[in-house]
C-alpha positions as CSV (number, residue, x, y, z in Angstrom):
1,X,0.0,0.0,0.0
2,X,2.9,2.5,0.7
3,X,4.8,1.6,-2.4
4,X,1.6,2.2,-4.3
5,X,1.1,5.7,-2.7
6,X,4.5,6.3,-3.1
7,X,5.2,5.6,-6.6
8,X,2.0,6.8,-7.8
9,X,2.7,10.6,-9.3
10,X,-1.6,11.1,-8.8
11,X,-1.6,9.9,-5.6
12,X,1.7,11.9,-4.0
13,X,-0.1,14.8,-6.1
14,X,-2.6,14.5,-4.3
15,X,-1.0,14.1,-0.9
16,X,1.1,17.1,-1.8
17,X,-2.1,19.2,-2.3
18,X,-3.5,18.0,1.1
19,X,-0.4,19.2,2.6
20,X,-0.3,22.5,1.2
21,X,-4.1,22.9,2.2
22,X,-2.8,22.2,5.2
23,X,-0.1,24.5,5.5
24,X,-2.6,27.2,3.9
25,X,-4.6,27.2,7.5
26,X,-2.6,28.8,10.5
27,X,-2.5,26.5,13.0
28,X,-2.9,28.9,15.9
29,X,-5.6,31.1,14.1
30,X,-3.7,34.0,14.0
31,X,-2.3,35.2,11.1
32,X,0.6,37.7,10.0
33,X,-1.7,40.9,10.4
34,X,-2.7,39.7,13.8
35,X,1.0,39.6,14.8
36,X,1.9,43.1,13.7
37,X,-1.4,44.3,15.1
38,X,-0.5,42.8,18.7
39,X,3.2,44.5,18.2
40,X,1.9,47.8,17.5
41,X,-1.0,47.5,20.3
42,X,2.2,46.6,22.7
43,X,4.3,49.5,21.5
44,X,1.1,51.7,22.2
45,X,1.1,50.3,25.7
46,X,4.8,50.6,26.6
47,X,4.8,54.6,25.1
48,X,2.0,54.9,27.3
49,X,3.1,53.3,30.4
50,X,6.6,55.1,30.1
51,X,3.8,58.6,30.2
52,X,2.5,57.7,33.3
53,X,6.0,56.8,34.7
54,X,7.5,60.0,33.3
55,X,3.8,61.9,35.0
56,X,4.8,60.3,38.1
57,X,1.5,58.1,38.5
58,X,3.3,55.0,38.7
59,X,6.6,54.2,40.5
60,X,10.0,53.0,38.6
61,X,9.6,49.8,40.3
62,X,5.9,49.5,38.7
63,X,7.1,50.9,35.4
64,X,9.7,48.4,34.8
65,X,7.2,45.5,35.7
66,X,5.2,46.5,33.6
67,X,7.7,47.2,31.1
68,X,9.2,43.1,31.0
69,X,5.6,42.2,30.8
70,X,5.2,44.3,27.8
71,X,8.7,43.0,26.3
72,X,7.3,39.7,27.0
73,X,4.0,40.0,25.2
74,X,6.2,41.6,22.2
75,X,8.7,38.8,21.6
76,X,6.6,36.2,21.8
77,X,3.8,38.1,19.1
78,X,7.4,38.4,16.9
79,X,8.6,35.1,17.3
80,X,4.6,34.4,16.4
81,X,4.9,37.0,13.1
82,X,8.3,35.0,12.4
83,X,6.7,31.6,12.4
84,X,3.6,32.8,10.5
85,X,6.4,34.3,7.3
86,X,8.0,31.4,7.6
87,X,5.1,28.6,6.8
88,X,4.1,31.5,4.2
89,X,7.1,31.6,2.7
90,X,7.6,27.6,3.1
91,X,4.0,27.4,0.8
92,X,5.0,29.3,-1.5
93,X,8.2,27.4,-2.2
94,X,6.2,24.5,-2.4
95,X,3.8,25.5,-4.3
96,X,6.2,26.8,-7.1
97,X,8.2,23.8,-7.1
98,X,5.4,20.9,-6.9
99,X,5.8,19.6,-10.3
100,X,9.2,19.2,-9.8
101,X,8.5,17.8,-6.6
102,X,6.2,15.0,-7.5
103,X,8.4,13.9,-10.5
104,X,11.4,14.0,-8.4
105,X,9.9,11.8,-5.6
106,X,7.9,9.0,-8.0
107,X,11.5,8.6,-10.0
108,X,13.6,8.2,-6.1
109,X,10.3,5.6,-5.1
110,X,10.8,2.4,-7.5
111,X,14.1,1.5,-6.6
112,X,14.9,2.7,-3.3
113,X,11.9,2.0,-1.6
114,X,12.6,-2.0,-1.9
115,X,16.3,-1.6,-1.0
116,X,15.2,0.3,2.7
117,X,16.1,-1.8,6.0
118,X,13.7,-1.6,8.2
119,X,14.3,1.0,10.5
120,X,14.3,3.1,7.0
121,X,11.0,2.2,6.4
122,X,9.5,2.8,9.6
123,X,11.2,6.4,9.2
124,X,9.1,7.0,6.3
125,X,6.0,5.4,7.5
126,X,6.6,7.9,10.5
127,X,6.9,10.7,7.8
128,X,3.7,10.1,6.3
129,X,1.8,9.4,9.3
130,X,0.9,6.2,8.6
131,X,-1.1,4.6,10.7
132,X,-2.8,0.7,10.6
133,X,-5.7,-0.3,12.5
134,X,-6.4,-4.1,12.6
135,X,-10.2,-4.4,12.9
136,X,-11.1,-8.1,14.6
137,X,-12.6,-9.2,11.4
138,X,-9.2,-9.5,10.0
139,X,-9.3,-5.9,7.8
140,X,-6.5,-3.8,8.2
141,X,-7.2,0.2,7.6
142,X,-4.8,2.3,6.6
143,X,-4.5,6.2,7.6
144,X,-1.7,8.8,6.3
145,X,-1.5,12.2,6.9
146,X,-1.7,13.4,3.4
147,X,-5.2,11.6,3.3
148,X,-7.1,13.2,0.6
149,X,-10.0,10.6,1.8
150,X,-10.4,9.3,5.1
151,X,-8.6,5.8,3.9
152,X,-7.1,5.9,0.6
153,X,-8.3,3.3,-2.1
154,X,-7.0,-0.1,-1.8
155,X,-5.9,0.4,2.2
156,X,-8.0,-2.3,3.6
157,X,-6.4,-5.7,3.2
158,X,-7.7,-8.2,4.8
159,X,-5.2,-10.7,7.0
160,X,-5.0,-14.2,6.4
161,X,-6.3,-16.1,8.9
Protein backbone atom coordinates (compact mmCIF):
# COMPACT_ATOMS: atom_id res chain seq x y z
CA UNK A 1 0.00 0.00 0.00
CA UNK A 2 2.93 2.46 0.75
CA UNK A 3 4.85 1.58 -2.37
CA UNK A 4 1.61 2.16 -4.32
CA UNK A 5 1.13 5.72 -2.74
CA UNK A 6 4.47 6.30 -3.05
CA UNK A 7 5.17 5.56 -6.64
CA UNK A 8 1.96 6.81 -7.83
CA UNK A 9 2.70 10.58 -9.25
CA UNK A 10 -1.59 11.11 -8.81
CA UNK A 11 -1.60 9.94 -5.65
CA UNK A 12 1.68 11.89 -3.99
CA UNK A 13 -0.09 14.77 -6.08
CA UNK A 14 -2.64 14.46 -4.25
CA UNK A 15 -1.02 14.13 -0.87
CA UNK A 16 1.05 17.08 -1.76
CA UNK A 17 -2.07 19.16 -2.25
CA UNK A 18 -3.48 17.95 1.11
CA UNK A 19 -0.43 19.16 2.63
CA UNK A 20 -0.27 22.50 1.22
CA UNK A 21 -4.07 22.87 2.16
CA UNK A 22 -2.79 22.23 5.23
CA UNK A 23 -0.12 24.47 5.46
CA UNK A 24 -2.59 27.17 3.89
CA UNK A 25 -4.56 27.17 7.54
CA UNK A 26 -2.61 28.77 10.46
CA UNK A 27 -2.48 26.45 12.99
CA UNK A 28 -2.87 28.92 15.87
CA UNK A 29 -5.60 31.11 14.05
CA UNK A 30 -3.72 34.03 13.99
CA UNK A 31 -2.33 35.25 11.14
CA UNK A 32 0.63 37.70 10.03
CA UNK A 33 -1.66 40.90 10.40
CA UNK A 34 -2.67 39.69 13.83
CA UNK A 35 1.02 39.60 14.76
CA UNK A 36 1.89 43.07 13.71
CA UNK A 37 -1.37 44.31 15.13
CA UNK A 38 -0.48 42.78 18.65
CA UNK A 39 3.17 44.48 18.20
CA UNK A 40 1.91 47.77 17.50
CA UNK A 41 -0.97 47.45 20.33
CA UNK A 42 2.16 46.61 22.66
CA UNK A 43 4.25 49.48 21.50
CA UNK A 44 1.10 51.73 22.17
CA UNK A 45 1.07 50.34 25.72
CA UNK A 46 4.84 50.59 26.58
CA UNK A 47 4.83 54.62 25.09
CA UNK A 48 1.97 54.87 27.31
CA UNK A 49 3.09 53.33 30.40
CA UNK A 50 6.60 55.12 30.06
CA UNK A 51 3.79 58.56 30.15
CA UNK A 52 2.47 57.70 33.28
CA UNK A 53 6.00 56.80 34.74
CA UNK A 54 7.54 60.02 33.29
CA UNK A 55 3.75 61.91 35.02
CA UNK A 56 4.82 60.30 38.14
CA UNK A 57 1.50 58.07 38.51
CA UNK A 58 3.31 55.03 38.74
CA UNK A 59 6.65 54.15 40.50
CA UNK A 60 10.01 52.99 38.60
CA UNK A 61 9.56 49.83 40.32
CA UNK A 62 5.88 49.49 38.68
CA UNK A 63 7.11 50.87 35.44
CA UNK A 64 9.72 48.43 34.81
CA UNK A 65 7.21 45.47 35.70
CA UNK A 66 5.16 46.51 33.58
CA UNK A 67 7.71 47.20 31.07
CA UNK A 68 9.25 43.13 30.96
CA UNK A 69 5.61 42.16 30.80
CA UNK A 70 5.16 44.27 27.78
CA UNK A 71 8.70 43.05 26.26
CA UNK A 72 7.32 39.66 27.02
CA UNK A 73 4.05 40.04 25.18
CA UNK A 74 6.22 41.60 22.18
CA UNK A 75 8.71 38.79 21.62
CA UNK A 76 6.61 36.18 21.79
CA UNK A 77 3.80 38.14 19.12
CA UNK A 78 7.44 38.36 16.86
CA UNK A 79 8.61 35.14 17.26
CA UNK A 80 4.60 34.35 16.35
CA UNK A 81 4.88 37.02 13.14
CA UNK A 82 8.28 35.02 12.38
CA UNK A 83 6.68 31.62 12.43
CA UNK A 84 3.58 32.76 10.54
CA UNK A 85 6.39 34.34 7.34
CA UNK A 86 7.97 31.39 7.65
CA UNK A 87 5.12 28.61 6.81
CA UNK A 88 4.06 31.51 4.23
CA UNK A 89 7.13 31.63 2.68
CA UNK A 90 7.56 27.63 3.11
CA UNK A 91 3.95 27.43 0.81
CA UNK A 92 5.05 29.27 -1.53
CA UNK A 93 8.22 27.44 -2.21
CA UNK A 94 6.16 24.54 -2.42
CA UNK A 95 3.81 25.54 -4.28
CA UNK A 96 6.23 26.76 -7.08
CA UNK A 97 8.22 23.78 -7.14
CA UNK A 98 5.37 20.86 -6.90
CA UNK A 99 5.76 19.60 -10.26
CA UNK A 100 9.20 19.24 -9.81
CA UNK A 101 8.54 17.83 -6.63
CA UNK A 102 6.20 15.02 -7.54
CA UNK A 103 8.37 13.94 -10.50
CA UNK A 104 11.40 13.96 -8.39
CA UNK A 105 9.87 11.76 -5.62
CA UNK A 106 7.91 9.00 -8.02
CA UNK A 107 11.47 8.64 -9.99
CA UNK A 108 13.56 8.15 -6.14
CA UNK A 109 10.35 5.62 -5.12
CA UNK A 110 10.79 2.39 -7.49
CA UNK A 111 14.11 1.52 -6.60
CA UNK A 112 14.86 2.67 -3.28
CA UNK A 113 11.89 2.01 -1.56
CA UNK A 114 12.63 -2.04 -1.86
CA UNK A 115 16.34 -1.58 -0.97
CA UNK A 116 15.21 0.33 2.74
CA UNK A 117 16.10 -1.76 6.01
CA UNK A 118 13.66 -1.61 8.24
CA UNK A 119 14.33 0.95 10.50
CA UNK A 120 14.35 3.10 7.02
CA UNK A 121 11.04 2.21 6.36
CA UNK A 122 9.51 2.79 9.56
CA UNK A 123 11.17 6.40 9.21
CA UNK A 124 9.12 6.97 6.29
CA UNK A 125 6.02 5.39 7.53
CA UNK A 126 6.58 7.90 10.45
CA UNK A 127 6.94 10.72 7.84
CA UNK A 128 3.71 10.05 6.25
CA UNK A 129 1.81 9.41 9.34
CA UNK A 130 0.91 6.21 8.64
CA UNK A 131 -1.11 4.61 10.68
CA UNK A 132 -2.79 0.74 10.62
CA UNK A 133 -5.74 -0.34 12.47
CA UNK A 134 -6.35 -4.07 12.56
CA UNK A 135 -10.19 -4.44 12.85
CA UNK A 136 -11.06 -8.09 14.58
CA UNK A 137 -12.63 -9.16 11.42
CA UNK A 138 -9.24 -9.51 10.01
CA UNK A 139 -9.26 -5.91 7.82
CA UNK A 140 -6.46 -3.78 8.18
CA UNK A 141 -7.23 0.15 7.59
CA UNK A 142 -4.81 2.26 6.58
CA UNK A 143 -4.46 6.16 7.61
CA UNK A 144 -1.72 8.75 6.31
CA UNK A 145 -1.47 12.25 6.95
CA UNK A 146 -1.74 13.44 3.37
CA UNK A 147 -5.19 11.65 3.32
CA UNK A 148 -7.15 13.24 0.57
CA UNK A 149 -10.05 10.63 1.77
CA UNK A 150 -10.36 9.30 5.08
CA UNK A 151 -8.63 5.85 3.90
CA UNK A 152 -7.07 5.93 0.60
CA UNK A 153 -8.35 3.30 -2.09
CA UNK A 154 -7.02 -0.09 -1.79
CA UNK A 155 -5.91 0.43 2.16
CA UNK A 156 -8.03 -2.28 3.55
CA UNK A 157 -6.41 -5.66 3.16
CA UNK A 158 -7.73 -8.22 4.78
CA UNK A 159 -5.20 -10.74 7.04
CA UNK A 160 -5.00 -14.20 6.38
CA UNK A 161 -6.30 -16.07 8.88
Amino acid sequence: MVREILMNPDKLAQGLEKMLENERQPSTGVDETSWLRRITETDLKRERLLDLHLDGDITTEQFRAKSAKLEEVRAAAEEQLEAASSRLARLKDIEQSKEKLISHYASLVPQALSELSSEEKNRVYKMMHLQVLAQRDGTLIADWGCNVLPQPPGSCRTLDK
